[in-house]
C-alpha positions in Angstrom: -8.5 31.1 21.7 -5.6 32.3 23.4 -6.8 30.8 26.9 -7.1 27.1 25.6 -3.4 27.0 25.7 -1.8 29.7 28.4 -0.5 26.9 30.1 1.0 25.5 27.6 3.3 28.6 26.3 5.3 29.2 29.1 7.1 25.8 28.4 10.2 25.8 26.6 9.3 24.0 23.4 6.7 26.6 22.9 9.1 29.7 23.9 11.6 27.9 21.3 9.5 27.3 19.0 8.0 31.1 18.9 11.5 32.2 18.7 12.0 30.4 15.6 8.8 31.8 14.0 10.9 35.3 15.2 13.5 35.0 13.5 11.9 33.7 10.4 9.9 37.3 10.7 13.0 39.0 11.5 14.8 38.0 7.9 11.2 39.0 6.1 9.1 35.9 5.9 5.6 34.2 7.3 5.7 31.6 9.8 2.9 30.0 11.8 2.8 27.1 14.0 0.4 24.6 12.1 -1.3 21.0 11.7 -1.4 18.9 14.9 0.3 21.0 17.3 -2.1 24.0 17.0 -5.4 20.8 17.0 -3.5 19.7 20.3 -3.2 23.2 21.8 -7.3 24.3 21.1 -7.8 21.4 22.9 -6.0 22.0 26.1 -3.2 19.0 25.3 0.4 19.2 25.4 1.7 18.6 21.6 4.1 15.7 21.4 6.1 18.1 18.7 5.5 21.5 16.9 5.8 22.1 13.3 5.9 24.9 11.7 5.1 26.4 8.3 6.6 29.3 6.1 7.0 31.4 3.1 11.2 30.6 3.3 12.4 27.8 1.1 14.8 25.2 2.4 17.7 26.8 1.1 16.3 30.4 2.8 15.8 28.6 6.7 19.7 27.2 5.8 20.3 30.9 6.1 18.3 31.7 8.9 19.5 29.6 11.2 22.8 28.2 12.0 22.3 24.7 13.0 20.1 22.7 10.4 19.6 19.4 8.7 17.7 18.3 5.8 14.4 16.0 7.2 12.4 15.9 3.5 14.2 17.4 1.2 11.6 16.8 -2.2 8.5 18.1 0.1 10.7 21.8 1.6 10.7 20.4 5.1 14.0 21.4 7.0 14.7 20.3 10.7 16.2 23.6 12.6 18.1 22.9 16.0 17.3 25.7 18.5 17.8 25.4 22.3 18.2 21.9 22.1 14.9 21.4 20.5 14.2 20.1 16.5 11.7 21.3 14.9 10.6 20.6 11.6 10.0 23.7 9.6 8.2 23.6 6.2 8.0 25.6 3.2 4.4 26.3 2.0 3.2 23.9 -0.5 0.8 23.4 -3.0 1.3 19.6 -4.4 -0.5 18.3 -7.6 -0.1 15.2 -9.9 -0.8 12.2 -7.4 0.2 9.2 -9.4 0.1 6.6 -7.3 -2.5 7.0 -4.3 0.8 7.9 -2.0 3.2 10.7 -3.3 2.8 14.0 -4.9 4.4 13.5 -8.2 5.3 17.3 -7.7 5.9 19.6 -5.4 5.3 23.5 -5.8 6.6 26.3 -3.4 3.8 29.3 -2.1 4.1 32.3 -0.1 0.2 31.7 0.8 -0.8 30.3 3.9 -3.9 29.5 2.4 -2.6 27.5 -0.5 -0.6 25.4 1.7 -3.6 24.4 3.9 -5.8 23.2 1.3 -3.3 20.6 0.4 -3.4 19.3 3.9 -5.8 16.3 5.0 -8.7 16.7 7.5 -10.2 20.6 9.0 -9.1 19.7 12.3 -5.4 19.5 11.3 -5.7 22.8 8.8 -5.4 25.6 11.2 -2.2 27.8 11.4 -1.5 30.0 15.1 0.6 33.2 15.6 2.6 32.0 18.9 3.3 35.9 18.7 -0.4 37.2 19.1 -2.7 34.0 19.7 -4.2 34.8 16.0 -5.8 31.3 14.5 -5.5 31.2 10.8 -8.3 28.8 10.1 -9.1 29.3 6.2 -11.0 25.4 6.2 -14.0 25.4 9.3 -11.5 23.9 11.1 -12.2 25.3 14.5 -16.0 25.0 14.0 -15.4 21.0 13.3 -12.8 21.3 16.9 -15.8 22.6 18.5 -18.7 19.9 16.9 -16.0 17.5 17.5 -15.9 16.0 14.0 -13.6 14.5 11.6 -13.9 16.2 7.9 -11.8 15.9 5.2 -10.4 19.4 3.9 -12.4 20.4 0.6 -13.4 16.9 -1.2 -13.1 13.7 0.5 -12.7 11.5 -2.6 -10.1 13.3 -3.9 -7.8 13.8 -0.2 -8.1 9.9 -0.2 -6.8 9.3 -4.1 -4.3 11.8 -3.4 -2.7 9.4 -0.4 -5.0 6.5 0.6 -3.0 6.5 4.1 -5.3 9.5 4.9 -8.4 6.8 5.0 -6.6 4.9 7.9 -5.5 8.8 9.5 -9.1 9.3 9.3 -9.9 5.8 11.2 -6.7 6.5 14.0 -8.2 10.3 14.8 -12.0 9.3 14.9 -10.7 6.5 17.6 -8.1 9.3 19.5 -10.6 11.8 19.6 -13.9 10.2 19.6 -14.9 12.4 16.6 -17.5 10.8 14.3 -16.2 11.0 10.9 -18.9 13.8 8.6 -20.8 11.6 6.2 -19.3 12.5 3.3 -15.6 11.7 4.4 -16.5 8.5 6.0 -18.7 7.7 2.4 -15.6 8.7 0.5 -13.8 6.3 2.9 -15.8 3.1 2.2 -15.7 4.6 -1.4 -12.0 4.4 -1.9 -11.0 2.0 0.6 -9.0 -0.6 -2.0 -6.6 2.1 -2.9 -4.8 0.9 0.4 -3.3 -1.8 -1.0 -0.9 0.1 -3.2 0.4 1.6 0.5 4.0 -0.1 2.0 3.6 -2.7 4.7 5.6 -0.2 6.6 3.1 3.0 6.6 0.0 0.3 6.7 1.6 -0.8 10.4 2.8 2.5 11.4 -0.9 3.6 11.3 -2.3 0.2 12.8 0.6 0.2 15.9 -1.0 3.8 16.6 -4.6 3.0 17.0 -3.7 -0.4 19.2 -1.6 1.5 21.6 -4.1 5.0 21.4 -7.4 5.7 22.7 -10.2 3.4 21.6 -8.3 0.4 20.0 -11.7 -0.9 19.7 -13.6 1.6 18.4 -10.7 1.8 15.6 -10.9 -1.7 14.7 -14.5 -2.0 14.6 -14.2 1.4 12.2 -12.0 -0.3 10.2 -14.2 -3.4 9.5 -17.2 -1.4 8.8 -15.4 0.4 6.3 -14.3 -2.6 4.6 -10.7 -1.4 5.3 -10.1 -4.5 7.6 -10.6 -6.9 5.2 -7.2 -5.1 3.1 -5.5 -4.7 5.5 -5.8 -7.3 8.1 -8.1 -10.2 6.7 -6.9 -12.8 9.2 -8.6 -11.0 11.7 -11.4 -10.0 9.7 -11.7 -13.7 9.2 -12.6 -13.8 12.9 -16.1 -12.4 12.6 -18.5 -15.3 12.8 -16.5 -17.9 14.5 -18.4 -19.3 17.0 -17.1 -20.6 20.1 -18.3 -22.4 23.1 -20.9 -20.7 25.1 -19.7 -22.0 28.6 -16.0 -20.4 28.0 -17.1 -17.7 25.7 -20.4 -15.8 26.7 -19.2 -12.5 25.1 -19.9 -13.8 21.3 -17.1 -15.1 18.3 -13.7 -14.6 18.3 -14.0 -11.6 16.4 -16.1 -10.2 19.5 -13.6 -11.6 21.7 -10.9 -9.8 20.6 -12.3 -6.8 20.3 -13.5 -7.0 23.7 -10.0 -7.7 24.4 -8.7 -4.4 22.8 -11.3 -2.4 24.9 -10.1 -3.7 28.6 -5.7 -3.3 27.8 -4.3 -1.0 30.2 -1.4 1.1 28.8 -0.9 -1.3 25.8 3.1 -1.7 24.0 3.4 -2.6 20.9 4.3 -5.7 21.9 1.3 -6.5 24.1 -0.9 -4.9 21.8 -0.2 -6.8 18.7 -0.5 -9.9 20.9 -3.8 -9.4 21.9 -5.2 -8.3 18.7 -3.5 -11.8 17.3 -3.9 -14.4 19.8 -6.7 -16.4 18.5 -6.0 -15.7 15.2 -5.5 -19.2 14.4 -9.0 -20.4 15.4 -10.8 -19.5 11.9 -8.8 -22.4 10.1 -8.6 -24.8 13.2 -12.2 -24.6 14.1 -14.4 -28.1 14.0 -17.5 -29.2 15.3 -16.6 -32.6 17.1 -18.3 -35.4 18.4 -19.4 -34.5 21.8 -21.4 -31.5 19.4 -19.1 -28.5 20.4 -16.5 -26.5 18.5 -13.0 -26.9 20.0 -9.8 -25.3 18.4 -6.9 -27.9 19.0 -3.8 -26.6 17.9 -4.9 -23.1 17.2 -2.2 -21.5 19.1 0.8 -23.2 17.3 -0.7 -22.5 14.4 -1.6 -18.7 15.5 1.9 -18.2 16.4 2.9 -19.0 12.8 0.1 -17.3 10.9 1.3 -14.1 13.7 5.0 -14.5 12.3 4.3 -14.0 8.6 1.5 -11.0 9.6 4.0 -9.2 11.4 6.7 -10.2 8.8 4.2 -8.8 6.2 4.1 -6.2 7.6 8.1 -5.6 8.0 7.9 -5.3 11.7 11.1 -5.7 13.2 12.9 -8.9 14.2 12.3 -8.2 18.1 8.7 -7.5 17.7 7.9 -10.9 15.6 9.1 -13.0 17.9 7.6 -11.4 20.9 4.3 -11.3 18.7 4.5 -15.1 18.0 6.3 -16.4 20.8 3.1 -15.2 23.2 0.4 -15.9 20.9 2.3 -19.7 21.2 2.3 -19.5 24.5 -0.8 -17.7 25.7 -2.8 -21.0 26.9 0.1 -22.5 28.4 -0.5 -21.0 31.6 -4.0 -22.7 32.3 -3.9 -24.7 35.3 -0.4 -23.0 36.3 -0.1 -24.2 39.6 0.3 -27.9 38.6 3.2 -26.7 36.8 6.5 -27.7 37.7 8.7 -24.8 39.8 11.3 -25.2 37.3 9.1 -25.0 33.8 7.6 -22.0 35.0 10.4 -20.2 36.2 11.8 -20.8 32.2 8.7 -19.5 30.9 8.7 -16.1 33.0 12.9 -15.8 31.9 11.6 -15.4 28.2 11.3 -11.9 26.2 7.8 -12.8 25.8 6.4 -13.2 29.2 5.1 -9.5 30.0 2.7 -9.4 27.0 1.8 -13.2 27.2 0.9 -12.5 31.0 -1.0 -9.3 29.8 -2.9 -11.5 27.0 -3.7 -13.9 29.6 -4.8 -11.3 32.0 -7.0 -9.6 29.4 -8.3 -12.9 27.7 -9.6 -14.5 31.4 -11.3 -11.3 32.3 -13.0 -10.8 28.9 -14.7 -13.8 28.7 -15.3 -16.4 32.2 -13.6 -14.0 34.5 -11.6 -16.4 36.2 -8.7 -15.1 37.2 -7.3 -17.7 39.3 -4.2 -18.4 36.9 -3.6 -15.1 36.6 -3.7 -14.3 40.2 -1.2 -17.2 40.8 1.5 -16.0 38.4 1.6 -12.3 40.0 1.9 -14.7 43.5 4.8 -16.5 42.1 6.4 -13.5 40.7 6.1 -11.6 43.9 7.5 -14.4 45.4 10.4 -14.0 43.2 11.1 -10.5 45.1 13.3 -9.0 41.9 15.0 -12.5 42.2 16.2 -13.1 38.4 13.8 -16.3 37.4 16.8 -18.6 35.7 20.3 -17.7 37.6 23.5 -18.3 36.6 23.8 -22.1 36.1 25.8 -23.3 39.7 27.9 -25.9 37.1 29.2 -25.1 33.5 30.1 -27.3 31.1 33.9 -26.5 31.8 33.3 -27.2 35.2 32.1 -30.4 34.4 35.2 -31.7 32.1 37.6 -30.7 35.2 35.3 -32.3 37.4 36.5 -35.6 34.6 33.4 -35.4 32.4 33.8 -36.0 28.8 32.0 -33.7 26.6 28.2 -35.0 25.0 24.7 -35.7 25.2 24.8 -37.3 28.7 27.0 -34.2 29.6 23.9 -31.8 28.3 21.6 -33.9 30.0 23.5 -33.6 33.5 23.8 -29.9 33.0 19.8 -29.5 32.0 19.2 -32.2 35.2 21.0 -29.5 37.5 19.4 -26.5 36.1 15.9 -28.0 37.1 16.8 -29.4 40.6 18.5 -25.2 40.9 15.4 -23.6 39.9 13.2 -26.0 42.2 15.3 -25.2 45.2 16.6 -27.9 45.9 20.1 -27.2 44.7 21.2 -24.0 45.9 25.4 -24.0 45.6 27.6 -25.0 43.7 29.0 -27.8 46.5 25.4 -28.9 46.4 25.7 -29.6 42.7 28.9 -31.4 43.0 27.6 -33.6 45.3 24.8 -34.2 43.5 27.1 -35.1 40.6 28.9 -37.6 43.1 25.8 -39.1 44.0 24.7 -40.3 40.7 28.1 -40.9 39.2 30.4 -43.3 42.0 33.5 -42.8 39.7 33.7 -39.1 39.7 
């Protein structure tokens, strides 16, 4: 197996990382790379970290090595510092008493290798590798399952998923990464146990969402999701998607539910930010849906309302403050762009100054070419921006509102309302200095 990754341990991290697994052999313990790195290696990809696994407690890798910090205390795992690298280093485990579908209730130290895998969660994930010699440790079929390219659960599927339901939504994220087919029996024990993830935090449930939008295969994870019945849990405003028709003549592709996951499937190197959008920009069509008198469904108002329902989802969900209002702000604005070149030069250059713009131009982007294909609004906004040449969209104002009360101005609305008037007449061109703006001022005010 040792040829799957030769190019890989040459780099540092790897050379770092074996050194570690050294010195713990040097002081008289085991140590093995293991879980996702070793997965990553077998399969000719670069590991984004490498853990690694031991017979040494936490207070025994204190000793080893000199520069350490404590990363999860109650489960053995310590974080050493070598090289400028961190890597988390673990003591083996066996863990028992699940009491709540999410923690061990305890934690029990092993000098087996073996012991510590079957605690872990799916075959791919259980192997262990000697950096030292190439040896695989692989005490669960996990290397067979690499080769069938197969997601199975390690030992019983029901009872890995009571133990932490997250590992249901795991299984979901690495069938869409990989491309594996969950085995039968995990993806039976899936749909079997899949209300268990509502005792999970907001905060896990979104870590393992944010993953699969911005992986491989959003689509193919969300679809997995809804035909488990996990969707419903743990994202029923879009689950409430499937079935809502919409026009024909703007939507070929099928119901918003379709839409959207259409959507996913054509985002090029999706951000959070972007990613969220797209999944929730028509999430207020459901409830604003209504079959009107000309005998077709139209949606009025369903992107004010989205933008609220997406606030308390990602809110829900405990994203941070930044990402809500990105979230909202371009699910408010998404359809705002439609028929942009009768916009006004000022208005527009507003809209593209906002935090929001880059993922409300990507949901536009991705919601033209999903459905009619007409790009034309789309095209015009990359004009205007090129136009723009790096040119900030909204300048520093040529007037301030101090200016303005030297200039003899009383502070107040009509004040604000000067200052706004400027601002629009700057961004259309047509003032361009600050002596242009004062004469402007002169113009409509005779006793300045």
């Amino acid at each position: 197996m040792l040829k799957n990754f030769q190019f890989f341990s040459g780099s540092a991290a790897f050379l770092s990382a074996k050194k570690a697994v050294e010195q713990l052999r040097a002081a008289g313990f085991l140590a093995y790379f293991a879980g996702g790195a070793v997965r990553d290696l077998l399969m000719g990809r670069t590991p984004s970290d490498i853990d690694i696994a031991t017979s040494a407690t936490p207070e025994q890798i204190h000793e080893v090595f000199p520069k350490t910090h404590d990363s999860g205390v109650s489960f053995g795992v310590v974080t050493i510092h070598i090289d400028g690298f961190l890597f988390e280093t673990a003591t083996f485990r066996k863990e028992c008493a699940y009491s709540d579908g999410r923690h061990p209730g305890q934690t029990v130290y092993t000098v087996s290798p073996q012991e510590d895998v079957a605690r872990r969660d799916f075959t791919i994930n259980g192997m262990m590798l000697d950096p030292v010699n190439g040896e695989i440790l692989d005490f669960v079929g996990g290397l067979e399952d690499l080769k069938r390219g197969i997601i199975r659960t390690i030992g019983d599927g029901e009872e890995r998923f009571r133990e932490d339901a997250l590992r249901i939504l795991r299984a979901v994220r690495f069938h869409a990464r990989y491309n594996f087919p969950m085995a039968p029996e995990t993806e039976n024990a899936a749909r079997k146990l899949v209300e268990n993830l509502r005792v999970l935090s907001a905060e896990r449930i979104k870590a393992e969402l944010e993953e699969m939008l911005t992986g491989p295969n959003p689509e193919l994870a969300f679809r997995t999701l809804d035909r488990i019945g996990a969707l419903d849990i743990v994202l029923p405003e879009v689950s409430a998607m499937k079935g809502v028709e919409q026009p024909p003549e703007f939507h070929p592709e099928g119901d918003v539910f379709e839409h959207t996951m259409i959507m996913l499937r054509m985002m090029a190197h999706p951000t959070p930010e972007t990613a969220w959008s797209i999944l929730l920009h028509d999430v207020g069509k459901p409830v604003t849906a209504k079959l009107h008198d000309d005998g077709k469904i139209h949606f009025y108002g369903h992107e004010a309302v989205g933008a609220a329902m997406a606030e308390k989802i990602m809110q829900r969900l405990r994203s941070s403050r930044d990402l809500t209002c990105i979230v909202s702000e371009a699910v408010k604005n998404h359809m705002r762009f439609t028929g942009v070149k009768n916009m006004r030069r000022n208005t527009l250059r507003r809209l593209i100054s906002e935090k929001s713009f880059p993922a409300t131009l990507e949901v536009l982007r991705v919601d033209c070419a999903s459905c009619h294909g007409i790009m034309t609004d789309y095209l015009y906004l990359l004009d205007f921006l090129h136009e723009l040449s790096g040119e900030t969209a909204v300048p520093p104002p040529l007037l301030t509102g101090k200016d303005m009360i030297a200039l003899g101005y009383k502070p107040g609305k009509s004040m604000g309302a000067l200052l706004n008037k400027i601002t629009d007449l700057q961004l259309d061109g047509i003032l361009t200095s600050r002596e242009d703006a004062i004469a402007y001022l002169k113009e409509e005010n005779s006793d300045l």
